[in-house]
VEXTOR-940157 format. One record per residue (C-alpha): residue in three letters; x, y, z. Coordinates in steps of 0.02 Angstrom, whole numbers, plus 50000, padded with zeros to 5 digits. Layout:
N
alaXYZ ...
//
This chain:
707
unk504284812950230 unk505004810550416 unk503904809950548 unk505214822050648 unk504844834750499 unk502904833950497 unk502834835150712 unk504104853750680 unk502774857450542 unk501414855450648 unk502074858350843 unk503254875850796 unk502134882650649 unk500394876550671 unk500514869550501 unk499604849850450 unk500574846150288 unk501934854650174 unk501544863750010 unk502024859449831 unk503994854149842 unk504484859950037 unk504394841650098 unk505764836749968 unk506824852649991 unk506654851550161 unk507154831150155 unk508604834850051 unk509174847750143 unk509144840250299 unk510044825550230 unk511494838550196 unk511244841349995 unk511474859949933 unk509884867249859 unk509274880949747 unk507574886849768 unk506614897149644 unk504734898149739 unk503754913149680 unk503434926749848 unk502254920549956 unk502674900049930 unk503414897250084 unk505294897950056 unk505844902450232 unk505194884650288 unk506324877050170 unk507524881150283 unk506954883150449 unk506114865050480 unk507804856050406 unk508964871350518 unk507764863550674 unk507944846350628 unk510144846550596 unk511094848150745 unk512034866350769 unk511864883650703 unk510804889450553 unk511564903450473 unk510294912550369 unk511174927150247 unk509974941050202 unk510104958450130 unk509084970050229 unk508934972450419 unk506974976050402 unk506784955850352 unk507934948750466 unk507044957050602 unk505534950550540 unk506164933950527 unk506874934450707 unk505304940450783 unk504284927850694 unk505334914350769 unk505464923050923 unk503484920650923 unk503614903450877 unk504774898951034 unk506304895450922 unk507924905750970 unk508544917450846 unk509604933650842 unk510194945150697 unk511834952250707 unk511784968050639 unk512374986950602 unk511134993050738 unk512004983150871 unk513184991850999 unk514714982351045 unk514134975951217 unk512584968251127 unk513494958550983 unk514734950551111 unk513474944851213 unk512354937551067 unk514244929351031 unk514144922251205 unk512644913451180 unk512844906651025 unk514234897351087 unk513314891651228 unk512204884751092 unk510834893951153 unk510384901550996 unk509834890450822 unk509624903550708 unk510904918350675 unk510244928550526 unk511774941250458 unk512084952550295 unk513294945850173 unk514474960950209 unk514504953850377 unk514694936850355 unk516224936950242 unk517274946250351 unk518804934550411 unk518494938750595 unk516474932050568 unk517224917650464 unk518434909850601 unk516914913150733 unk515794901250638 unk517404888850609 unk517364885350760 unk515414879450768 unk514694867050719 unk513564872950582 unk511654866150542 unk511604874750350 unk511844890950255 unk510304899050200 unk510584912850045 unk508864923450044 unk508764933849907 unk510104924049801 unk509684934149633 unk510684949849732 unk512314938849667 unk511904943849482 unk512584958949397 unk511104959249269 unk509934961449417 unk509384979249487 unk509524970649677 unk511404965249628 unk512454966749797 unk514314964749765 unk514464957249949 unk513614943949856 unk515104938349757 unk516074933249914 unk514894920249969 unk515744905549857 unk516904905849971 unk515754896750103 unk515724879749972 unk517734878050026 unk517524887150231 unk516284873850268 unk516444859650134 unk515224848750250 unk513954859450267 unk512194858350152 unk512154878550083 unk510524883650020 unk510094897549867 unk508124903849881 unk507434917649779 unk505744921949720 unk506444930349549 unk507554922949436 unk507784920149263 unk508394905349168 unk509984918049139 unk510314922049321 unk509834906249381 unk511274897749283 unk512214914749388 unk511794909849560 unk512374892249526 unk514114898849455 unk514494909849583 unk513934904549735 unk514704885549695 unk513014878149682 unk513454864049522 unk513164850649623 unk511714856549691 unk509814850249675 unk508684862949589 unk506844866349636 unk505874876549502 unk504134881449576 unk502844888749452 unk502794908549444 unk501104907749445 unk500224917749576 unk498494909949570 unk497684919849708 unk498174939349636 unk496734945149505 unk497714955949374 unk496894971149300 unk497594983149176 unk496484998849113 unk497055013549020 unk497355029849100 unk495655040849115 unk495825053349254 unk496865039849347 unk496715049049521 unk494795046449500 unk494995027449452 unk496105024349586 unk494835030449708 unk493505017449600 unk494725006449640 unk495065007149837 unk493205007849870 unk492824992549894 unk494494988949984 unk494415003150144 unk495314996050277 unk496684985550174 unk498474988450168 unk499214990149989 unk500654998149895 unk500455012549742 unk501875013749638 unk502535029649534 unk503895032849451 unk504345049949518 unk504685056249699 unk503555070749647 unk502145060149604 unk502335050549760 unk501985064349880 unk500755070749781 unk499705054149782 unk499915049949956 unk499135067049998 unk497835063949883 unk497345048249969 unk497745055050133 unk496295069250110 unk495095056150044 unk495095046850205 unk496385032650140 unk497985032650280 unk499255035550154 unk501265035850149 unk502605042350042 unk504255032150021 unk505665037149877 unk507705037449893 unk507295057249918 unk506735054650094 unk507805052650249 unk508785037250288 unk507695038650443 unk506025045550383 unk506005030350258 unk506485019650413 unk505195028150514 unk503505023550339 unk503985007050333 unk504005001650507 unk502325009950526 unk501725002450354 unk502214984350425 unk501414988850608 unk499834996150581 unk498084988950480 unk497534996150322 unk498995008650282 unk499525012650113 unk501225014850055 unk501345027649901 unk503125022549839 unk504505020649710 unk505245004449660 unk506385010149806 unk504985002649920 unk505144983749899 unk506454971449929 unk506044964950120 unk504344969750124 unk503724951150192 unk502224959250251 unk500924944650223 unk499084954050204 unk499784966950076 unk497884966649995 unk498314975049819 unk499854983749731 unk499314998149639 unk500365005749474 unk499865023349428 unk501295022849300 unk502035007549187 unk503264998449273 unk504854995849152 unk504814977949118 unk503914961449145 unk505074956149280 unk504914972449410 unk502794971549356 unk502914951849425 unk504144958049566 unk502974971949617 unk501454964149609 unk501954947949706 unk501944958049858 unk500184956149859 unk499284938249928 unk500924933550035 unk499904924350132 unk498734914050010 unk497154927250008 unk496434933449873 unk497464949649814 unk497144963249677 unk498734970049535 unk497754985549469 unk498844997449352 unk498255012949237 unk499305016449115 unk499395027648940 unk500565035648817 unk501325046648918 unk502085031549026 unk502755024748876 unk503505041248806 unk504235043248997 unk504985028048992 unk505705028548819 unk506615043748864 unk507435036549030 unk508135024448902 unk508725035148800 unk509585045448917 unk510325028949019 unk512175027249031 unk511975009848956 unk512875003748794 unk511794999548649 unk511554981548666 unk510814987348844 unk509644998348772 unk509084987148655 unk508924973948782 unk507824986448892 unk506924991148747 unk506444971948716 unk505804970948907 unk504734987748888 unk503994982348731 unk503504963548830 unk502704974348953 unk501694986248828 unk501154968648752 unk500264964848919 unk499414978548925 unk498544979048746 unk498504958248763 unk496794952148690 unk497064934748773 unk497034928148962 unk498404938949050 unk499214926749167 unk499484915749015 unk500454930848918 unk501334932149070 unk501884917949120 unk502434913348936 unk503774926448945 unk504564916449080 unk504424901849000 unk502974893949073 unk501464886948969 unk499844888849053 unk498764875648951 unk497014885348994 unk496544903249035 unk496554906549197 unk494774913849233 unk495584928449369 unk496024940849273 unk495084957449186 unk495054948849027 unk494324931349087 unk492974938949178 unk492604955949059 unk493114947348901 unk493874958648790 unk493324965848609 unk493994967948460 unk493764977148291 unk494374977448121 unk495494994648145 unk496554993247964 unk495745007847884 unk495795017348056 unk497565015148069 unk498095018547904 unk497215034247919 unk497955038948086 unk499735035048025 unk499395042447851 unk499055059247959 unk500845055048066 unk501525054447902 unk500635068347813 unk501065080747950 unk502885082047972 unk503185064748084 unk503555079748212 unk501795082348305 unk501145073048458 unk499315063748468 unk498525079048513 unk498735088548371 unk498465071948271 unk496675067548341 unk496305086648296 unk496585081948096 unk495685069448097 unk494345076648174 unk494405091948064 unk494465102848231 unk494695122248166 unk496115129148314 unk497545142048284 unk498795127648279 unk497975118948147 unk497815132848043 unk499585138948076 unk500235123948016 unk499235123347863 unk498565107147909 unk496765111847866 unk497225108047703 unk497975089847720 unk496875076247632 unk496705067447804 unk495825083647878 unk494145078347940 unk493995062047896 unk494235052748058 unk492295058948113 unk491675042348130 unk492725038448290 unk492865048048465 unk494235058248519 unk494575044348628 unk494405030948531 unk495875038648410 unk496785043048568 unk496715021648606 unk497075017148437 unk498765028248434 unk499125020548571 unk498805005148513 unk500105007848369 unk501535011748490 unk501344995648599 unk501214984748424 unk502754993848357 unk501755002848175 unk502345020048264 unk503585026048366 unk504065042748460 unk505405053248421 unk506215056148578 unk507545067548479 unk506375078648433 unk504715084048522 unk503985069648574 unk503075069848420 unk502465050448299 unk503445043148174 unk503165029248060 unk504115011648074 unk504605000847945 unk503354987048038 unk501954998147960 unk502364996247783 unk501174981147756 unk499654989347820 unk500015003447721 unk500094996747566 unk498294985147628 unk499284967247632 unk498814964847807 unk497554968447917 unk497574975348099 unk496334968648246 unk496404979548386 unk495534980048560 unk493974990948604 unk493994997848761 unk492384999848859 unk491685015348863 unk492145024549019 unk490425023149152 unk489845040049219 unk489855032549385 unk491315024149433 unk490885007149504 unk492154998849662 unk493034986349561 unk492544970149668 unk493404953649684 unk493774940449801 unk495034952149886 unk493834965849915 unk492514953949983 unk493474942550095 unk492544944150246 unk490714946550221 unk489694958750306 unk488734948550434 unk490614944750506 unk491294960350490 unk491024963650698 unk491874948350750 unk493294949050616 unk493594966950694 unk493454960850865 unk494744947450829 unk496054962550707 unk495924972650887 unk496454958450996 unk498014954350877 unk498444973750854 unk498404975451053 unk499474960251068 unk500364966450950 unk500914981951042 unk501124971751210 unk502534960851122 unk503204974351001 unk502944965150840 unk501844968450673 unk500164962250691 unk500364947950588 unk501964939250678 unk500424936350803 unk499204928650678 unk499124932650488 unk497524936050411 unk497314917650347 unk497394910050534 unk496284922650586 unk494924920850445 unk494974902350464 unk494754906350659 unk492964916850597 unk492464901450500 unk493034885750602 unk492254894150771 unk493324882750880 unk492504881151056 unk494044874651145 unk495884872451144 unk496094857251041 unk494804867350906 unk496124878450900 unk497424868850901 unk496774861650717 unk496774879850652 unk498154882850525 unk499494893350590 unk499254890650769 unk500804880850849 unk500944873551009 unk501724889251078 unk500674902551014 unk499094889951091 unk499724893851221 unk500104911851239 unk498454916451153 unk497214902551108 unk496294908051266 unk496114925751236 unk495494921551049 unk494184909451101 unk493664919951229 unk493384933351073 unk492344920650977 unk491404914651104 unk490724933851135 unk490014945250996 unk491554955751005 unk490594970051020 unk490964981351153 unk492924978651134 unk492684982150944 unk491744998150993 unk492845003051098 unk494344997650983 unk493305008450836 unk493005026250948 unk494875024651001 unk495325024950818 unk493905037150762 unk494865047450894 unk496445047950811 unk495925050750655 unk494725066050699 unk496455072450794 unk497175070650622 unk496125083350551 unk494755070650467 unk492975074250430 unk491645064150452 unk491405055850284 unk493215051750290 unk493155043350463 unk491565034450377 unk492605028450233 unk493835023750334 unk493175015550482 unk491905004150370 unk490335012350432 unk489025026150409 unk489195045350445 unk487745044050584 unk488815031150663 unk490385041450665 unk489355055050708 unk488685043850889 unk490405040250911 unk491115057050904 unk489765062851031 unk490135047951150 unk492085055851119 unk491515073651153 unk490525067751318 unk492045056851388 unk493085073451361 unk494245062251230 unk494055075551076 unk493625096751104 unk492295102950992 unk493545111550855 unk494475093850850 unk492735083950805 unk492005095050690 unk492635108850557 unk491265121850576 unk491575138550523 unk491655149750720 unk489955159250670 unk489185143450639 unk489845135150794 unk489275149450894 unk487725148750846 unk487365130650873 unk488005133951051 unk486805149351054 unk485195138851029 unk485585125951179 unk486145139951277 unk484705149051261 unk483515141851373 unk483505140751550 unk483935123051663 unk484305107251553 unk484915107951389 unk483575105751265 unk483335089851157 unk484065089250993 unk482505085250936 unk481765101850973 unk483195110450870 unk483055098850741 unk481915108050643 unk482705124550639 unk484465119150571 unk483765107950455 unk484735108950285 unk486055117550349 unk486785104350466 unk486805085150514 unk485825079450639 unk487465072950713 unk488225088650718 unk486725094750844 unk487055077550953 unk489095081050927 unk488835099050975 unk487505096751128 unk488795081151204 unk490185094251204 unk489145107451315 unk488505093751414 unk490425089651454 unk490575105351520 unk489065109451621 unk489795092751731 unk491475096251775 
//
């Protein structure tokens, strides 16, 4: 590797050493080879062209799709000290000529465009005229038509291998198949070029899949252990969206909706505050994704099945950008699979489509009910043999069960088969059970031969084994009529007893629902918790001064190595991954001078102005508590400190019915002089309110008695 590479590495990027194949891609590159890039989200694929674009002489041209990523890119750089400008839609005239004027001056090194821009003639001859460093395709798999990010702008950018036959052009995407891989290289005149095939593996996300049991309730099991972290929920409808992200709202999670419904502007509007702010999280469609590079996304959430392997990889690689630990946590039942199957059905697609998209639902069904190590099923279906389980996943840690379920099944599809092949699981579980209700007996199914003799299992152990029979293909729904199970031809072995059927046990549901923990939930440990605050409220208030997202200061992973190095002085901090030369220099000062307090008062003062917003919002207490990472009698000190600075009125702090309010105001009131203690109260409103309502309440008359 060249020395001039390493000193970019480390002066511009605070980095020591390149990871896994940059340092070739980036030698290649900057010798002028073309490259394609497949490096799973989070690898590092932007420095695969941004040291070699700083090493060649000239413009680097980066192409990307959205105007939310190249803004992020530019203000990144812009952070770093390195010149770079997007040209885009939002631009008035006045402002694009004058970004034209300096990057002839050759005052800018990076220009990042959309293809749509970038292939009209006019943009063309500009850049003929340049001298060019390299081409940089982001997103490349947007050139294939199989793809759901397919741009037809995409198409044109062949055209750049005979514009600019000198220059090196480079293809980078995080998701691509051996299919569209072969479709980047054909269309975007790539045969010549070097190919760099990173693992998919995403060692630091922990995958989890459980079935669907009040999933609202597991979800809140779930984000626990993780107040305070920013994440994404998917759903698959709008309606479900804004449902959710109220939901979470109300329990004290900051939560926002995002779906094709909303606003050109409202969407705008969520995901600018989702990249912004700490600990928000986005409720969302698939419609939320592409050009999310925000690096601490914590955990992605699916409250529904995702379609296919591919968009469950895609999705949950927006977790762990940034190396951390990170959490894929999905629920899922037989209603997402009956959902799905009917947006198939009713798809425009040709057969062979359908059948294709049938193929990728049933991969992803196969996940779910998987018995062995889940990053090893999934990274077989791209192709990729993991010799050993992984040990960070659900089933590595938990294990997983299983039980001889041949003559369960042959009961349960004996009773799909003696009913009609019309009725739903339901109405299934009820035969077996022998459950007396007016549909049975309308039906005449009291009579079957099946009635009654499923007693030995649980209504929701049959409810997991019909399930079960779906995802392995023994049963299928008939989408033409009801809904209702119907038998398969794959079921005719077990039938007739030639084969026998092992199927997983699922843990019996807990009657207290325990935080999930892992490494995510649990990355800073509670005797750092002050200083890690302290040092989250510096970057957020730089943040604001410079009018980027927090993490173009610092990303999580420069600032947790920060809490654990404890560098002392400038060259400390200078060995701290992630800190350049010139962000040493614009804040390695003001971090030290964090570390080398207890970060106390700023992170108090940081915590009441947030407890103050959110009790403006409408929260209560507990919520703030959840929220804010500490106990109600803390919120409730803070609130009173708000109520005696005047910050917060007494109906903003607490939701007390009037009569109740009155009469708290009665009791201090009634005396004559000083207000009494709250101590002296105490007594009489005890079991009827918090102690911290009395100090909340007696702070707010106090307010008044001095102005």
């Amino acid at each position: 590797m060249s020395s001039a590479a390493l000193h970019i590495l480390k002066d511009v990027f605070g980095y020591d050493a390149f990871r896994g194949q940059q340092a070739a891609i980036v030698e290649s590159v900057a010798a002028g080879a073309d490259a394609l890039v497949l490096m799973p989200t989070g690898g590092g694929k932007s420095l695969c062209y941004q040291v070699p674009g700083l090493l060649r002489e000239g413009l680097a041209v980066v192409v990307s799709p959205l105007i939310a990523l190249m803004e992020d890119q530019v203000a990144t750089l812009d952070e770093l000290g390195v010149a770079a400008v997007a040209l885009n839609s939002t631009l008035g005239a006045d402002e694009q000529r004058e970004i034209a004027e300096r990057i002839r001056a050759g005052q800018i090194k990076f220009l990042y465009l959309a293809p749509e821009r970038l292939v009209q003639p006019r943009m063309l001859a500009f850049l003929q005229r340049l001298r060019i460093a390299l081409f940089a395709i982001d997103e490349a798999h947007c050139v294939s038509q199989w793809g759901h990010d397919f741009r037809p702008e995409y198409l044109q950018l062949g055209q750049l291998a005979e514009l600019f036959p000198q220059v090196p052009r480079l293809a980078l995407t995080a998701t691509a198949d051996k299919r569209t891989r072969e479709e980047i290289v054909q269309r975007l005149q790539l045969q010549e070029a070097r190919r760099y095939l990173s693992s998919f593996d995403r060692p630091n996300i922990f995958y989890r899949i459980q079935p669907k049991d009040q999933p609202r309730k597991q979800l809140l099991a779930f984000l626990a252990a993780r107040k305070g972290d920013a994440g994404i929920v998917y759903c698959l409808s709008r309606k479900k969206v804004e449902e959710v992200a109220e939901f979470l709202s109300a329990q004290g999670y900051p939560a926002l909706p995002y779906h094709a419904g909303l606003s050109n502007e409202l969407r705008a509007y969520h995901q600018k505050r989702f990249l912004n702010e700490e600990g928000l999280i986005m409720v969302a469609t698939i419609a939320f994704g592409m050009g999310i590079d925000k690096p601490n996304v914590r955990f992605v959430c699916h409250l529904d099945l995702p379609k296919s392997l591919e968009a469950y990889y895609q999705e949950t690689g927006r977790a762990g950008r940034d190396g951390l630990p990170a959490d894929a946590w999905m629920a899922y039942g037989l209603q997402d699979v009956i959902f799905l199957k009917q947006m198939l059905s009713n798809s425009e697609g040709d057969e062979r489509h359908k059948r294709v998209e049938q193929h990728k639902l049933d991969a992803m069904l196969a996940l779910c009910e998987e018995t062995r190590c889940r990053r090893q099923a999934l990274l077989a279906y791209f192709d990729e043999v993991l010799e050993q389980p992984c040990g960070h996943c659900d089933i590595c840690v938990d294990g997983v069960q299983t039980w001889d379920a041949s003559e369960a099944a042959r009961q349960a599809l004996s009773a799909i088969y003696r009913s009609g092949q019309r009725y739903g699981v339901g109405h299934l579980v009820d035969i077996l059970l022998g459950r007396d209700n007016e549909k049975i007996r309308s039906a005449g199914h009291q009579h079957l031969s099946v009635f009654g003799v499923g007693k030995g299992l649980s209504e929701a152990e049959w409810r997991t084994l019909f399930r079960q029979l779906v995802a392995r293909g023994l049963a299928d729904i008939d989408l033409d009529g009801y809904g209702g199970l119907r038998l398969t031809e794959q079921c005719r072995p077990l039938l007739r007893g030639e084969v026998q059927l092992e199927l997983r046990r699922e843990p019996l549901p807990s009657k207290t629902a325990k935080p999930a923990a892992s490494a995510a939930s649990s990355l800073v440990r509670g005797e750092e918790r002050v200083q890690w605050e302290a040092l989250r409220s510096l970057r957020r208030q730089l943040a604001e001064e410079h009018s980027v997202p927090p993490y173009v200061i610092f990303p999580d992973a420069t600032l947790l190595e920060m809490l654990r190095r404890q560098p002392r002085s400038l060259s400390d901090m200078a060995q701290v991954s992630g800190v350049g030369a010139r962000k040493l220099e614009r804040y390695g000062q003001a971090f030290l001078d964090v570390l080398a307090g207890d970060g106390g008062p700023a992170a108090a003062r940081d915590l009441r102005h947030e407890l103050v917003s959110l009790a403006r919002a409408g929260m209560t207490p507990a919520q703030m508590a959840r929220q804010l990472h500490c106990s109600e009698k803390q919120v409730y000190a803070l609130l009173a400190e708000a109520l005696a600075a005047q910050q917060l009125s007494l109906e903003q702090a607490l939701d007390l019915p009037e009569a109740l309010r009155e009469e708290l105001q009665d009791a201090f009131l009634d005396g004559e002089g000083e207000l009494p203690a709250v101590s002296e109260l105490a007594e009489r409103f005890a079991g009827r309110v918090e102690l911290g309502v009395l100090h909340c309440v007696r702070a707010a008359l106090q307010a008044e008695f001095e102005l």
